[in-house]
C-alpha positions as CSV (number, residue, x, y, z in Angstrom):
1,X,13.5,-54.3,-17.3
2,X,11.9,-50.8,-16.9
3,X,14.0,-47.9,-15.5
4,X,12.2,-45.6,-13.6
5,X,14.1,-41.7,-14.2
6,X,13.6,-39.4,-11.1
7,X,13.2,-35.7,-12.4
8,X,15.3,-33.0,-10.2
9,X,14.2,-29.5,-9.9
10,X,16.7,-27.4,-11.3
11,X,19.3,-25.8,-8.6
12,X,18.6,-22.0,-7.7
13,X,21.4,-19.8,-8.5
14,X,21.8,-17.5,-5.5
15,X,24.3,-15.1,-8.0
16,X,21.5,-14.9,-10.1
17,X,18.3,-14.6,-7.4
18,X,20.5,-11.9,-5.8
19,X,21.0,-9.9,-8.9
20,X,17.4,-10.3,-9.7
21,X,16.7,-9.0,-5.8
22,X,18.9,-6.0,-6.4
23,X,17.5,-4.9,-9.5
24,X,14.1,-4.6,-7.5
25,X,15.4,-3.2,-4.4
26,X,17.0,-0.6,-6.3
27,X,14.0,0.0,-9.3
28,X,11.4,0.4,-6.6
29,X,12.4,3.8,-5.1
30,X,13.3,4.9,-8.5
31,X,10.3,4.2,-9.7
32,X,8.5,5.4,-6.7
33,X,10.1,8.8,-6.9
34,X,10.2,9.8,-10.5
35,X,7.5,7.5,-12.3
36,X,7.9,4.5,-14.4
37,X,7.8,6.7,-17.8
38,X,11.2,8.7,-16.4
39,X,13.3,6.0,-15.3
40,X,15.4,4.1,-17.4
41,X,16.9,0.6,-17.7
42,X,20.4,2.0,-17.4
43,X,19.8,4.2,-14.3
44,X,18.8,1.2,-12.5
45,X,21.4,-0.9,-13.6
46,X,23.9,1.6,-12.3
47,X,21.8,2.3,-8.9
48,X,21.8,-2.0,-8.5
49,X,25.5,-2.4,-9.9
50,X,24.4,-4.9,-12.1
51,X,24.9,-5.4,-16.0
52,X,22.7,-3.4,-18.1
53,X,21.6,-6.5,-20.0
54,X,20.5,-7.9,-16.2
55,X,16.9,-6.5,-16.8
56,X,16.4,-7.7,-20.2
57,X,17.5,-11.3,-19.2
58,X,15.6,-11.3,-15.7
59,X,12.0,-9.5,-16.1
60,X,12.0,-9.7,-19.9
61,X,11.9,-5.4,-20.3
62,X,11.7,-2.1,-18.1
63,X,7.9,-3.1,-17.9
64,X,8.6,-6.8,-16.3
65,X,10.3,-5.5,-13.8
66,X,7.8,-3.0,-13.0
67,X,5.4,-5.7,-12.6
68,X,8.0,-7.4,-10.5
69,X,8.2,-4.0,-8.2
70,X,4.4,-4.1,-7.6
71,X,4.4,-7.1,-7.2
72,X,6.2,-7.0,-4.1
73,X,4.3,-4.0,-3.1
74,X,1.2,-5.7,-2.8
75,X,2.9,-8.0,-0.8
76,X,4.1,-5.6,1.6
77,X,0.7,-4.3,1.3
78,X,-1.6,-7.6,1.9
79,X,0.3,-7.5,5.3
80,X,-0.8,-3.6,5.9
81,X,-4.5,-5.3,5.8
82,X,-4.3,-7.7,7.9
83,X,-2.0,-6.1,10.9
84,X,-4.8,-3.4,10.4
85,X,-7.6,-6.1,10.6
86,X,-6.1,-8.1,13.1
87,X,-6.1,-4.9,15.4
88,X,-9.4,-5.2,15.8
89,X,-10.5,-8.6,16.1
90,X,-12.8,-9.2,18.8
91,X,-13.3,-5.7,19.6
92,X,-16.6,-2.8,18.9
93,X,-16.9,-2.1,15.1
94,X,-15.6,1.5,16.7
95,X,-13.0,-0.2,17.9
96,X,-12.0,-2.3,15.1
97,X,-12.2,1.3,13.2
98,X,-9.5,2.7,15.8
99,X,-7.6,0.3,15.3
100,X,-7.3,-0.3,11.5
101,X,-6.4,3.5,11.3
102,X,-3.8,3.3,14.0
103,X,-2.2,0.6,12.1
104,X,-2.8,1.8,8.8
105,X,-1.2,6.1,9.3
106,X,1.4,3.6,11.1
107,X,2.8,1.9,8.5
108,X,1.9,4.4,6.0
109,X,4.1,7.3,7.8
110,X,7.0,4.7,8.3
111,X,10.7,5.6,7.3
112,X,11.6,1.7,6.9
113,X,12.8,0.5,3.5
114,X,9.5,0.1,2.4
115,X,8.5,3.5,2.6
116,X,8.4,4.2,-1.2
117,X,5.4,1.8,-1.7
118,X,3.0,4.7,-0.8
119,X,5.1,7.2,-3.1
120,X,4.3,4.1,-6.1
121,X,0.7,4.2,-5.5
122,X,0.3,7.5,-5.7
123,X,2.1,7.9,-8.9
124,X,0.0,4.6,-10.2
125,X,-3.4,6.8,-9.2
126,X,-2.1,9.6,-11.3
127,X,-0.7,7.9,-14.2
128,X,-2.4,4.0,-14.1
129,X,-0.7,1.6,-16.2
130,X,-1.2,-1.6,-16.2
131,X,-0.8,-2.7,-13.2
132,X,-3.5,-1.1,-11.5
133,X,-6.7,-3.2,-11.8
134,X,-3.8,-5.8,-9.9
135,X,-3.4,-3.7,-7.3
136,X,-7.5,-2.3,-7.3
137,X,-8.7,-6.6,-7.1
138,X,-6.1,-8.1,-5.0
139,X,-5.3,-5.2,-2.3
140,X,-8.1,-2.3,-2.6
141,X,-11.1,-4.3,-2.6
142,X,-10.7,-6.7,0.3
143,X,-9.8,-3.4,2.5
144,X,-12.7,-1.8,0.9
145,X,-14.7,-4.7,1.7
146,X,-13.8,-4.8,5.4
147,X,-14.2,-1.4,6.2
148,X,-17.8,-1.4,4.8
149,X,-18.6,-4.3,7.3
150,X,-17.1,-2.3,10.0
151,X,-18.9,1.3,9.0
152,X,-22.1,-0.6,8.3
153,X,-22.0,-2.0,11.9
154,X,-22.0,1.4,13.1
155,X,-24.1,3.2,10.9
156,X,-26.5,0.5,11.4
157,X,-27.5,0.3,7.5
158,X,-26.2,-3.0,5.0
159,X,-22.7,-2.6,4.0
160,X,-23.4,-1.6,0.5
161,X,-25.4,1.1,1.6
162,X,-24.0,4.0,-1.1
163,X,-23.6,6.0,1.8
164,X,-21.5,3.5,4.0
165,X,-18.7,3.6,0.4
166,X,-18.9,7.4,1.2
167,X,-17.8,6.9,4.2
168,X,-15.2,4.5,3.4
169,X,-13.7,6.8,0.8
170,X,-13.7,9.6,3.6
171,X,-11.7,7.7,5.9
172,X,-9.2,6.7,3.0
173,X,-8.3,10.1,2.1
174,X,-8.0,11.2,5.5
175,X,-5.4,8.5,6.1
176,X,-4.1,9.1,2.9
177,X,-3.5,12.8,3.6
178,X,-2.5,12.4,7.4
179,X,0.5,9.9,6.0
180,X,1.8,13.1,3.5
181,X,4.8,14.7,5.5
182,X,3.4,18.4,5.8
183,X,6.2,20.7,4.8
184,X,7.6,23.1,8.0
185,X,6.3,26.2,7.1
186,X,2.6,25.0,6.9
187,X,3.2,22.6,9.9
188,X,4.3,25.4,12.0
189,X,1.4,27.7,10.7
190,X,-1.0,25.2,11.5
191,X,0.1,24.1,15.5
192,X,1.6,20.5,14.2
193,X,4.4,19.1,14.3
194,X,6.2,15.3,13.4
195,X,5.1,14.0,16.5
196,X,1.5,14.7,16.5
197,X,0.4,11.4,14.9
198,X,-1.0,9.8,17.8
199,X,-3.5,12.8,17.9
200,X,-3.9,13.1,14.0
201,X,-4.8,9.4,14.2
202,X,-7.5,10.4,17.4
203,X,-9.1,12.8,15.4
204,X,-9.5,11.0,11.9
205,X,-11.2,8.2,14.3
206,X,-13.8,10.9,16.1
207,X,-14.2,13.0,13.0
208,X,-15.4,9.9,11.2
209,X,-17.5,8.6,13.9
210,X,-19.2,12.1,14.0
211,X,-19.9,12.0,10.8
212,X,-20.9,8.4,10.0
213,X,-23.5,8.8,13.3
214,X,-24.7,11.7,11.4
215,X,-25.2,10.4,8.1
216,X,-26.8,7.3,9.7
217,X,-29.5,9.8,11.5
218,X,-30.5,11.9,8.9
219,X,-31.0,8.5,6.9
């Protein structure tokens, strides 16, 4: 007689996904704000109320979990390129432009719970670790490759043009810089306020077009 064995997957334990959720919901904005190098295992421990050997027996160090915490930012981030895609679709490659910086300044400048991811990126520009090439292959280079399509549609040149990856880089540091909260006393010096985003977003799409037309005319 042969006996057949059914294998069960092991059962979840919610305590332990839950602690595992907290220590990430609380590392990430720590991280975010003062860098991985200056946070340590303890402080998150006491900002997730969780045991201080909880990171050890979850992500395997201070450096797993990091990995865990950008890992989940890419997430957030995959979803940033395609809303911003998606806005587009079907429309004129100005249009698809418009609308992939309307979404993009959007979700950048938003005060949800996930507004620390652009905080982390900019700390992983300045000081890469690891991480980076992760976040350069799996986020940065499908966005980079859409927005050459779309800028080499309206310059009228092949997407890998050198000057079309100008002109991408252009439009990502505008974005970049319109989604940086401009302290008061240089806001009010300069006529802006928090609610001009609408028309910070209107000009980052005409100042690019102006200058991408002229590129493509002198070329």
């Amino acid at each position: 007689m042969t006996t057949t064995t059914t294998m069960r997957a092991p059962k979840t334990n919610p305590v332990s996904a839950d602690t595992r959720q907290r220590l990430i919901d609380a590392a990430a904005p720590l991280f975010a704000d003062k860098g991985f190098q200056n946070v340590t295992v303890r402080e998150i421990c006491k900002a997730s109320n969780a045991n201080v050997a909880a990171v050890n027996y979850h992500f395997g160090d201070k450096a797993g979990l990091y990995r865990a915490v950008v890992t989940f930012a890419i997430q957030i981030m995959l979803e940033t390129n395609e809303l911003s895609q998606r806005a587009g679709d079907g429309l004129s490659p100005e249009e698809q432009l418009r609308g992939f910086v309307r979404v993009f300044v959007s979700r950048l400048t938003g005060e949800g719970p996930n507004a620390w991811i652009h905080r982390l990126m900019a700390r992983e520009m300045e000081r890469p670790t690891d991480v980076l090439d992760q976040v350069m292959q799996q986020v940065l280079k499908p966005r980079i490759e859409y927005l050459c399509g779309v800028i080499g549609a309206i310059m009228r040149v092949p997407p890998n043009d050198p000057s079309v990856m100008r002109c991408v880089t252009s439009l990502q540091v505008q974005c970049l810089v319109a989604a940086r909260p401009v302290p008061k006393p240089i806001a009010k010096s300069l006529g802006t306020g928090p609610h001009d985003l609408d028309t910070m977003i209107d000009h980052i799409v005409q100042f690019s077009l102006g200058g991408m037309r002229a590129v493509a005319a002198e070329k």
